[in-house]
C-alpha positions, 0 to 999 in steps of 0.5 A, spaced: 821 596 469 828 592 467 828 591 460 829 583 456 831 580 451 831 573 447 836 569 444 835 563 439 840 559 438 843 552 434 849 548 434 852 542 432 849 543 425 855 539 423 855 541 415 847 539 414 846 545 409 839 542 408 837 542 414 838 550 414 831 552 409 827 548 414 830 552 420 830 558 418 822 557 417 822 554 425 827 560 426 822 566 424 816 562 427 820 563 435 821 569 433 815 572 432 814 572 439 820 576 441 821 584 441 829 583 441 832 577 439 839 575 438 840 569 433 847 565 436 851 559 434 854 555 440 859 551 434 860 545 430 857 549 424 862 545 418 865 538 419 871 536 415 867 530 413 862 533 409 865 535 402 863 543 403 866 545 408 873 541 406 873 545 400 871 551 402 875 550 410 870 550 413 866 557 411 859 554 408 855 553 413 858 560 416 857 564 409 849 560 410 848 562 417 850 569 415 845 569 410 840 566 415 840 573 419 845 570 425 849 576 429 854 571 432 857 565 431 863 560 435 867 559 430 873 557 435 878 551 431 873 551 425 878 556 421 885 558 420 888 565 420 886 566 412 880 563 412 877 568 417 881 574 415 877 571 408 870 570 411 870 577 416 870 581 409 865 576 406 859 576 412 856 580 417 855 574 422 860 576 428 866 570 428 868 569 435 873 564 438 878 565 444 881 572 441 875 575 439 868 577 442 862 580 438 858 587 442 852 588 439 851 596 437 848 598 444 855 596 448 851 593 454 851 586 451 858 581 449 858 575 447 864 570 448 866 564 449 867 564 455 866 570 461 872 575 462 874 580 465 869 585 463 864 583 469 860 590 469 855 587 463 852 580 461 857 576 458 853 571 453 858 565 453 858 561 446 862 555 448 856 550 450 854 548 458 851 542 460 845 547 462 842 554 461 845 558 467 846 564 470 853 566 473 853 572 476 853 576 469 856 570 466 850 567 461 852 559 459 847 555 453 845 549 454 847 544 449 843 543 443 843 539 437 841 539 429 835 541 429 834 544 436 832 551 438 835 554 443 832 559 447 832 563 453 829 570 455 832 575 460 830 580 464 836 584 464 835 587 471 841 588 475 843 582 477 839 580 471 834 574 470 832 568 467 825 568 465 826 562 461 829 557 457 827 552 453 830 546 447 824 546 442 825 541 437 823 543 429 818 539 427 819 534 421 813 538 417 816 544 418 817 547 410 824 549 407 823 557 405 825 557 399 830 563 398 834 559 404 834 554 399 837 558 393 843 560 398 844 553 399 844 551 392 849 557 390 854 555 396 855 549 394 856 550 387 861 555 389 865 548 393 865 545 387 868 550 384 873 551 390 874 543 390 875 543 383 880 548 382 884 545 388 884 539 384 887 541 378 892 545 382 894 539 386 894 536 379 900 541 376 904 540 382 904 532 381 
């Protein structure tokens, strides 16, 4: 019997780090129904107009999706060189963009932006489609908004198979977890740090 496997995934969270206590609560409830799950990010986590991201570069709502048990996330043109050298020894959240894949323990599995030339396992491809599809062993997400869950559930046969895809909505009752909540509090009191270190620096040289 062919083995499956579940992916979760956001996107476009655009640095709404509030939102983040509410959809880790959505996201525990989907994945309770799955035996093996993978928890993505298709991109736009940060956005240089939200205060947070400007003072940390761009780290926040990474340092936050690590925190919410996230395995791999596009970070593609959301960090410099430093910052992800900085980043990468801070998470554990896999940091892909053009030059660098994330492979789970097992090795059967790689998750890129887009497929290369390593054909012989599934490729799950983290820049954002029009639509879920399977291209060969290429899998493509669908584009998904802040406060949607993407989710698909695969069979990993030779080929392997779709069994489904979906966009869930989170419910605008859905309650904030509280330790989420916490981890939000002291990201953004470490921006403000960083914001009012840069500040004063920016003064001295003045």
């Amino acid at each position: 019997m062919a083995q499956s496997l579940s992916l979760l995934y956001t996107g476009h969270i655009r640095g709404d780090l509030w939102l983040l206590p509410r959809l880790h609560t959505f996201l525990r409830r989907l994945m309770q129904r799955a035996d093996a799950c993978l928890l993505l990010d298709t991109g736009g986590a940060c956005s240089e107009q939200v205060w947070h991201c400007r003072a940390t570069g761009g780290r926040s709502c990474l340092v936050a999706l690590d925190g919410l048990g996230y395995h791999a996330a596009n970070v593609e043109g959301a960090l410099d060189d430093a910052g992800r050298e900085k980043l990468a020894g801070q998470v554990s959240v896999g940091l892909v963009d053009t030059a660098r894949d994330w492979q789970p323990p097992n090795g059967e599995i790689l998750v890129a932006l887009e497929p290369g030339k390593t054909a012989h396992r599934l490729q799950i491809c983290l820049r954002p489609a029009e639509r879920t599809r399977l291209d060969g062993k290429a899998l493509w997400l669908g584009e998904v908004q802040a406060g949607q869950v993407g989710e698909v559930r695969l069979e990993l046969g030779d080929p392997p198979r779709i069994m489904r895809a979906q966009v869930h909505d989170m419910p605008r009752s859905t309650p904030p977890n509280p330790g989420i909540a916490g981890l939000v509090e002291f990201i953004e009191s470490e921006a403000r740090y960083f914001r009012h270190r840069d500040a004063e620096t920016r003064g001295f040289q003045t």
